[in-house]
C-alpha positions in Angstrom: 0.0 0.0 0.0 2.6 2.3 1.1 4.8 1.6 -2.3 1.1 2.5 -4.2 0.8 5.6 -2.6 4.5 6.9 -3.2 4.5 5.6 -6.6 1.0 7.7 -7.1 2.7 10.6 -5.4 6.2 10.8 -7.5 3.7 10.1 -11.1 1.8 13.6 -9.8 4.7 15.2 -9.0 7.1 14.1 -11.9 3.6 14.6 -14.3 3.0 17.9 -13.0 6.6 19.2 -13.2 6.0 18.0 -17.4 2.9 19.8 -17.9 4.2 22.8 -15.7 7.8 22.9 -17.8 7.4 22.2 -21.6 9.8 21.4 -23.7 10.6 24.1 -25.2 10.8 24.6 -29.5 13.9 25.5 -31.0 14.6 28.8 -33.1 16.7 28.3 -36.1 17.9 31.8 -37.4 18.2 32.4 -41.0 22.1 33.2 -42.3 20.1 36.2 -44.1 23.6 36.6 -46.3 24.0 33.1 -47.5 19.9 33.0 -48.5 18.5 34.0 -51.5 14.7 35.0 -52.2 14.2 35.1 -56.0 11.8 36.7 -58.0 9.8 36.1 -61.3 6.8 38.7 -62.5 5.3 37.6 -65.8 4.2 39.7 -68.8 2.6 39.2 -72.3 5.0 37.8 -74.6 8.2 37.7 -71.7 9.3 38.3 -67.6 11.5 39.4 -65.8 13.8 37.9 -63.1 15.4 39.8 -60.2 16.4 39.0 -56.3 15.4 40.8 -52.8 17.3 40.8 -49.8 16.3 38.7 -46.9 16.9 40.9 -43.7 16.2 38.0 -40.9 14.4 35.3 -40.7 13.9 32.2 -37.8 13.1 28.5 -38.2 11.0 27.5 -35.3 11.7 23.1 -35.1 10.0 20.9 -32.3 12.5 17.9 -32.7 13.4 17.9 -36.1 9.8 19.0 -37.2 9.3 22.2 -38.6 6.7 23.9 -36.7 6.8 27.7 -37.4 8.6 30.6 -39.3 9.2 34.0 -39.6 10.5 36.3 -41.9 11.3 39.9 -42.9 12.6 41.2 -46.7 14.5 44.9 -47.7 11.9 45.8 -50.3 14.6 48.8 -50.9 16.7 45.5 -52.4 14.3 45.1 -55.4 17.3 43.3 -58.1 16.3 43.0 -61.4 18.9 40.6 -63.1 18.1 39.7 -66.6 18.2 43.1 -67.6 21.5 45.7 -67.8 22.2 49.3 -67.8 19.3 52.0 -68.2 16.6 49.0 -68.9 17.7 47.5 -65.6 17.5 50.7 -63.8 14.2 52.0 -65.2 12.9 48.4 -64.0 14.3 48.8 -60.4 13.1 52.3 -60.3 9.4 51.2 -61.3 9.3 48.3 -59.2 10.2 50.6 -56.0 8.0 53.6 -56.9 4.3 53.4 -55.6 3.5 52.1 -58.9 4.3 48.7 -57.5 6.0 48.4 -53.9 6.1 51.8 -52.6 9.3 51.0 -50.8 9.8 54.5 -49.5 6.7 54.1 -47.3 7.2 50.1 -47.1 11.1 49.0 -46.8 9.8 46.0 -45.1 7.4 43.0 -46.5 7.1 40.3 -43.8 5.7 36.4 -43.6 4.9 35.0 -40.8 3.7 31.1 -40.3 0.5 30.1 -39.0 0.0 26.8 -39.5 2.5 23.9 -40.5 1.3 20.2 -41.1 4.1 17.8 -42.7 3.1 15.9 -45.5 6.5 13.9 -45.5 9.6 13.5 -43.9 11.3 16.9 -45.0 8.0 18.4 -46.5 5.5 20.2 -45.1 2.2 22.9 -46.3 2.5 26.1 -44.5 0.2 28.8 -44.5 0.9 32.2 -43.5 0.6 36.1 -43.3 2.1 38.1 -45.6 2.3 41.4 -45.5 3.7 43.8 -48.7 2.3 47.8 -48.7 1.0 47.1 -45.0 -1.3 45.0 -46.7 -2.1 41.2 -44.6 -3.6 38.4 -46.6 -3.2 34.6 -45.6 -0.7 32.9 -48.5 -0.5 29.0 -48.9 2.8 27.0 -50.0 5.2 23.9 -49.2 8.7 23.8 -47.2 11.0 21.4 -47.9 13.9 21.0 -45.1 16.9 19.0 -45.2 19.4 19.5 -43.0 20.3 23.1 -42.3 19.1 24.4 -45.8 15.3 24.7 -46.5 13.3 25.9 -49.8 10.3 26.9 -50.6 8.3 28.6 -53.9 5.4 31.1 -53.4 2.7 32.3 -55.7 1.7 36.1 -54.8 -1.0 37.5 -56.1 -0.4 41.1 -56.1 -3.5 42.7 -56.4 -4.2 41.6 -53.2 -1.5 43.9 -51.6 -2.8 47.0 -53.7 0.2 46.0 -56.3 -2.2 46.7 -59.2 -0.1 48.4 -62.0 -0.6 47.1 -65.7 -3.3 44.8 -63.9 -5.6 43.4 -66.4 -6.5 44.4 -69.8 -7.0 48.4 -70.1 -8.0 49.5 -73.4 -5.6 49.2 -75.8 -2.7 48.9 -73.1 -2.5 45.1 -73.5 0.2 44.3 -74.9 1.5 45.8 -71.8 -0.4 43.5 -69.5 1.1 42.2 -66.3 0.4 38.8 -64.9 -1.5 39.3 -61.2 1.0 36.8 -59.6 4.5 36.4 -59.6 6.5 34.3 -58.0 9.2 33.7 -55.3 11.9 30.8 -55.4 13.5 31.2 -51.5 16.4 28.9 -50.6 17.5 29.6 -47.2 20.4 28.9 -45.3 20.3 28.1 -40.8 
C-alpha cells in the first residue's frame, strides 16, 4: 500500500513538473547573407527575373519537425537581373515607386507562419501572413527542409496587396499586360 501511494505521489509530481515545464521549441535563425529569395513577375510575350534581400528570418523546429517561421525582406533590395544598364535601372526604379511596392513608405514585406502540417519526412504545407504595402492576406505554399538548408516557392497575387499596375487588360494597353501573380523561389540557409 505504502509503495502504491508513493508511486502515485512521485507520477503527480514528476507529471505535473512536465505539464508545468514544456519542452521548449527551438529557433533556427536564417544566415540572411547566405539566403536567397528570388523573384519572377510575368508579362505578355516575356518576364522578368530579379532578387530581394532577406533581412532575418527564424526556423521554429519541435524535434526535427518544422513547426513555425518567420521572416522579414528589404523591399529597398528590389534586383532585377536579366536586364543591364538603363533597362535594368528604369525596371528597379518602377518596381520601388508606388507604382508597385512603394518602398519608400514600405522598406519591409514580412511572412509569418501560422500553420504547418508535414506531408513527409522533409515536406510540409505552411500557410501564413504576408504582409507587402502594410497590406495582410493569408498565402499558402510547401517547405522542404533538409538539414540546415530549406526551400520553398510562393505564388503572390499582387492585387491583393494593392500592387495593381498594368493589372488586367486596359483599353488598348494590352500588350503591356502584367500577370497578377508572380512568383518567389526562396532557398534559405540556418
Amino acid at each position: 500500500m505504502k509503495k502504491t501511494i508513493l508511486s502515485l505521489a512521485l507520477i503527480t509530481l514528476f507529471g505535473a513538473s512536465a505539464i508545468a515545464y514544456p519542452l521548449e521549441k527551438e529557433t533556427k535563425e536564417v544566415k540572411a547573407s547566405e539566403s536567397t529569395v528570388t523573384w519572377k513577375g510575368y508579362k505578355v510575350g516575356g518576364s522578368h527575373t530579379g532578387t530581394i534581400a532577406l533581412e532575418s528570418g527564424s526556423l521554429q523546429f519541435d524535434g526535427e519537425k518544422l513547426v513555425g517561421g518567420e521572416f522579414v525582406v528589404d523591399m529597398t533590395s528590389i534586383n532585377t537581373t536579366d536586364l543591364e544598364g538603363d533597362y535594368k535601372n528604369k525596371l528597379d526604379g518602377h518596381l520601388a515607386s508606388d507604382d508597385f511596392f512603394g518602398v519608400v513608405n514600405h522598406p519591409t514585406a514580412k511572412l509569418v507562419f501560422t500553420k504547418v502540417k508535414a506531408t513527409g519526412k522533409n515536406s510540409y504545407d505552411v500557410t501564413g501572413k504576408l504582409t507587402i504595402k502594410g497590406t495582410t492576406e493569408p498565402i499558402s505554399f510547401e517547405v522542404s527542409v533538409y538539414g540546415d538548408k530549406a526551400t520553398a516557392t510562393l505564388k503572390v497575387d499582387r492585387t491583393k496587396y494593392d500592387v495593381k499596375y498594368g493589372s488586367g487588360i486596359i483599353g488598348t494597353a494590352k500588350d503591356k499586360l502584367i500577370y497578377d501573380e508572380f512568383d518567389l523561389v526562396v532557398d534559405l540557409q540556418m
